[in-house]
N, C-alpha and C positions, 0 to 999 in steps of 0.2 A: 504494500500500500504506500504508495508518496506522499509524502506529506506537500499542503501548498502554503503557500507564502500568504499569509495578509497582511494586514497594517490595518492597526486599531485609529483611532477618531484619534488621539493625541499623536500618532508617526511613529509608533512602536512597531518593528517588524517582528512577528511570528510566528507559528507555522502550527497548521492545521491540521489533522490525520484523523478523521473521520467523526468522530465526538471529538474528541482529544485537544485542546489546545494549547501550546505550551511556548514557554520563552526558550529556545537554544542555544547554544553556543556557536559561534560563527563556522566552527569543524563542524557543527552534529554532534556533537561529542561532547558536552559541557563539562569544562576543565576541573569544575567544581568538585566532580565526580569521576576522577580518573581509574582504570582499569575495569573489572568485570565486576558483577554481583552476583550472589542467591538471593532468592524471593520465596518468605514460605509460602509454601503449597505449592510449590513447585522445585521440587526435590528434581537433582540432577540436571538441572538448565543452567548455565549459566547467561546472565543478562548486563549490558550497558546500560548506563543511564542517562538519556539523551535532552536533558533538561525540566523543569517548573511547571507541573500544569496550572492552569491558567483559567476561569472564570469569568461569566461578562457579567455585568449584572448593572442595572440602574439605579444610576445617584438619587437623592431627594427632588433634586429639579429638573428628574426625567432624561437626562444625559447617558450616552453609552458609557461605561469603564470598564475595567478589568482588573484583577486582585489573582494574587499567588495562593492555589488551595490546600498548599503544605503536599502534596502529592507527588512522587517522582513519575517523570516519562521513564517508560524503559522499554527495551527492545531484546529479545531472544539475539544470544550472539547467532548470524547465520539466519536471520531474518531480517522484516521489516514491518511487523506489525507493532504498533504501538499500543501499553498497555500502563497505569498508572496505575501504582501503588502506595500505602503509607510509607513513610521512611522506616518505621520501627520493624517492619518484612522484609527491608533490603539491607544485606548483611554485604563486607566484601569479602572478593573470594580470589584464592594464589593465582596468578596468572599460569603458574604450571598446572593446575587444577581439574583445567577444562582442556579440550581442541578446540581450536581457536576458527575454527572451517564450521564443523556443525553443533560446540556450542555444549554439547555433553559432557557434564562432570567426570570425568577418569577416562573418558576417549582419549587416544593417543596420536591418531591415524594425521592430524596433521603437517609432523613432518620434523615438529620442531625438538631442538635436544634440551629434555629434560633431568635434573640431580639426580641421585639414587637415593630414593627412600629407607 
């Protein structure tokens, strides 16, 4: 799913993915939140965290805004659907951890040289 670009009534750019709206970082990739995570209830995925979702909702005097709903974007590594969660579900997780291709905790098949445990 792609996400598309809007721009709020103040000139804030942000991007869209289907309900989803969220502030990013200029990568996709919001610095805030570097490397991979777990989400519970979803045991064995690892996931990015690709920015704030985002909220519209009107002022007292009938004006569009928008407000941060505490909620992370995140994204299955090896995907692109966008899925927001609490932050207290999103742990993080060793970048040895997972395969970095399809995203499975203890897959190996990526490629890359792993320590010995």
């Amino acid at each position: 799913m792609t996400a598309r670009k809007v721009t709020l009534d103040d000139g804030t750019h942000v991007l869209a993915s289907g309900s989803i709206l969220y502030l990013p970082d200029g990568s996709g990739v919001d610095e805030r939140f570097p490397g991979a995570y777990q989400v519970r209830g979803y045991a064995g995925i690892a996931w990015r965290v690709h920015g704030l979702e985002l909220e519209t909702f009107e002022t007292d005097d009938g004006d569009p805004d928008w407000r941060e709903t505490g909620r992370l974007v995140c994204v299955m590594v090896g995907d692109d659907s966008r899925f927001a969660f609490d932050p207290e579900d999103v742990t993080a997780l060793d970048e040895d951890a997972f395969c970095h291709e399809c995203g499975q905790v203890g897959c190996t098949h990526d490629g890359r040289e792993r320590g010995q445990s």
